[in-house]
N, C-alpha and C positions, 0 to 999 in steps of 0.2 A: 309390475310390468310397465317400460317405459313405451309410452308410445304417443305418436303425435301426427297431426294433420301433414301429410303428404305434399311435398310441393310440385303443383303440374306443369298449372295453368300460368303463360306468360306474365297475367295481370298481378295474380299472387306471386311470383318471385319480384314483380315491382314493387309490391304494396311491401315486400321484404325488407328491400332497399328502401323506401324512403321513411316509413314507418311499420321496424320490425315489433314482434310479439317478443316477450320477457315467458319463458316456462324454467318452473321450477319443478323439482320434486318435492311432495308432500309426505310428510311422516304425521298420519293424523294419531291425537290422542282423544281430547275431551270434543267430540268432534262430531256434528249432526249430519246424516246424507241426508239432502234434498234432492228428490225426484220428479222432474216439472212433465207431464201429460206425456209419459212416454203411454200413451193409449191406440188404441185399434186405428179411433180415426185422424190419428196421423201420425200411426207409424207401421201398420199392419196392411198390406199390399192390397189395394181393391179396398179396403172395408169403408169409405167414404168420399165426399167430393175432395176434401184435403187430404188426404193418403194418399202414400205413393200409388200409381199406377203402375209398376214392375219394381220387385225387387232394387233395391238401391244400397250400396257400399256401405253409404257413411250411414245410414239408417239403422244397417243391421249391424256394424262394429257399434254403434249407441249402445244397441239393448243388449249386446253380449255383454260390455262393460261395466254395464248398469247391471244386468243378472249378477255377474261376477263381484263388483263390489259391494252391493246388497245381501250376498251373499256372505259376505266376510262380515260387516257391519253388524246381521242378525247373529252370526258362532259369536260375535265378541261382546255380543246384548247391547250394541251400540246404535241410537234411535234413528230411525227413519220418517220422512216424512215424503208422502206423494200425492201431486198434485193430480188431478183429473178432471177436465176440462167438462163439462157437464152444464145441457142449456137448456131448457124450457123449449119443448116443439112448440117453433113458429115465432118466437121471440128473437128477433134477428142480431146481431153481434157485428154491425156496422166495422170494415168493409167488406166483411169477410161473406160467402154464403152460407145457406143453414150447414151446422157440421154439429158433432160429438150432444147430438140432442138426447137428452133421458129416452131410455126403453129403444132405442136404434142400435146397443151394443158397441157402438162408437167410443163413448163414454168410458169403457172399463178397460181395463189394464190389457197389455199385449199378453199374447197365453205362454209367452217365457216370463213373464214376472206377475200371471196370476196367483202365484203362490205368498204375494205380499200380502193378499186379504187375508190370509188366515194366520199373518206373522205377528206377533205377541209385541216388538219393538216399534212395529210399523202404527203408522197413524196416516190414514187419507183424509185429504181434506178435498171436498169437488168446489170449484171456482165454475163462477160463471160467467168471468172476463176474461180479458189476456193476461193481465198484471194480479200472478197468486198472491202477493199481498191484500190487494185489494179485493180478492174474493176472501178473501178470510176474513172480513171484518164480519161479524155477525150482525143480528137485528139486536142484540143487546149493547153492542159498540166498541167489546173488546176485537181484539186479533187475534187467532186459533194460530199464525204463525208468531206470531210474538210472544204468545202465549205458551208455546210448546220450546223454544230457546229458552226463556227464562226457567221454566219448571226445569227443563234439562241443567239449565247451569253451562252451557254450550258456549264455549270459546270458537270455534271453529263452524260453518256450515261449508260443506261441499254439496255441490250444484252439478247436477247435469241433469240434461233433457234435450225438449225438443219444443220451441225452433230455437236455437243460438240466438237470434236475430230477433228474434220477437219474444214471444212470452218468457226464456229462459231468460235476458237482457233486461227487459221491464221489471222481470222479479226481482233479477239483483242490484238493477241501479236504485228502487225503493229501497232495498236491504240496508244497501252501504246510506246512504240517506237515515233509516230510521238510528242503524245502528250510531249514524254521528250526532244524532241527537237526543241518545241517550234512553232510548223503548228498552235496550237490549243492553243492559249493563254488564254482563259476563262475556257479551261475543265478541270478538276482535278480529278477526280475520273472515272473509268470505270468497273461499277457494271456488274454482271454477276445474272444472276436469274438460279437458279440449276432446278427448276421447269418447268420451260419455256426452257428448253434445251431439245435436245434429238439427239439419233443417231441410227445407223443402228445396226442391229444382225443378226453375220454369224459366228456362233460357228464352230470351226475345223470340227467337222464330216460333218456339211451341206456343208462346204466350197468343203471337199472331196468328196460330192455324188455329186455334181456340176463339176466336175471334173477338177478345183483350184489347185493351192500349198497350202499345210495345212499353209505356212507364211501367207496367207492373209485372216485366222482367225480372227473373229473380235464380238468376243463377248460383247452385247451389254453395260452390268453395268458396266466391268472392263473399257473399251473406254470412256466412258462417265464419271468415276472416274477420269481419268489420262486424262481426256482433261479440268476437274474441275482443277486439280491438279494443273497442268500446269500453266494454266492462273492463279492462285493464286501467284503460285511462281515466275511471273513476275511478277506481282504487280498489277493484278487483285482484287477486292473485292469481294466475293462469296457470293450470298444472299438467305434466306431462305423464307424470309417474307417481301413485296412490302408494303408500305402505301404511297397512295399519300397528302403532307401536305396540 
């Protein structure tokens, strides 16, 4: 299925023009999915202070995409890996407010992709930062994501979640980083699915009827352009179209 982020908004047909996006299609083979906090609390409508507040577009074409290639991953016994953002009530997560705290329900999977807990290929890992890499490092000092590439023998990870902009971005600008320094000697490429992404929307005027500083503006298409953008310009691969060979 090819499919790709929509052009609406005047600023993104700008950002086209001076600095366009590169998509390719992927034909994965030896090839890991990565699943970054698609969870209740922020991606399941109402269920926290970071979740949507009504239904949203780009939110629910995520998880459909995410169900659907998940789904194809598991018939092909090809490993998954998901992240679930997961924090210690009362333990604050600087700037953020309390969100996705153990026993709130927050924390666990959206109920279209509950059915990874009990998928045989899947492995969860709960972070308790923005950057999954770095929740992975355990009290013993390896990395459960570095750790799960190499056991795999993983040339490829593909990536989607939620936010584009934030935790999916962090994870993978770490990634490219670790993988160029040699943690991950089998992986080579680290795919991004533009489809399978998505982030939050808090245009400046909602941000000021919240009563916000208008700087923590965060509209959703532009954020989600410039955290595409980004991982590309580190040497991310940006994908339009998933086929599994």
């Amino acid at each position: 299925m090819n499919i790709a982020t929509p052009v609406q908004n005047p600023l993104i047909k700008q950002f086209n023009e001076i600095m366009p996006l590169a998509f390719s299609s992927a034909a994965v083979g030896a090839t890991g999915l990565v699943i970054v906090d698609e969870i209740n609390g922020f991606a399941t409508v109402g269920a926290g202070y970071l979740a949507p507040p009504s239904p949203n577009a780009q939110v629910t074409r995520m998880v459909e995409e995410t169900d659907r290639l998940a789904k194809a991953f598991t018939a092909a016994k090809r490993p998954i890996l998901a992240f679930l953002d997961t924090h210690v009530p009362g333990k604050a997560e600087p700037p953020y407010p309390p969100h996705c705290e153990a026993g709130t329900g927050e924390e666990n999977l959206v109920p279209q992709l509950e059915w990874l807990e009990q998928d045989p290929s899947t492995t969860l890992v709960r972070k308790d930062c923005i950057n999954g890499f770095v929740g992975s490092i355990t009290p013993q000092g390896n990395n459960r994501v570095v750790d799960w590439v190499n056991e795999k023998k993983l040339a490829e990870i593909l990536v989607v979640g939620i936010c584009t902009d934030i935790c999916v971005m962090d994870f993978v600008l770490t990634m490219l980083s670790a993988r160029n320094h040699g943690m991950m000697p089998s992986l080579k490429e680290i795919l991004v699915y533009d489809a399978g992404c998505s982030t939050y929307d808090m245009p400046r005027a909602v941000a000021e009827k919240l009563g916000l500083p208008s700087s923590l503006a965060h509209p959703q298409d532009v954020t989600h352009y410039m955290g595409l953008y980004f991982m590309h310009m580190r040497g991310a691969k940006l994908v339009n179209e998933v086929v599994l060979k």
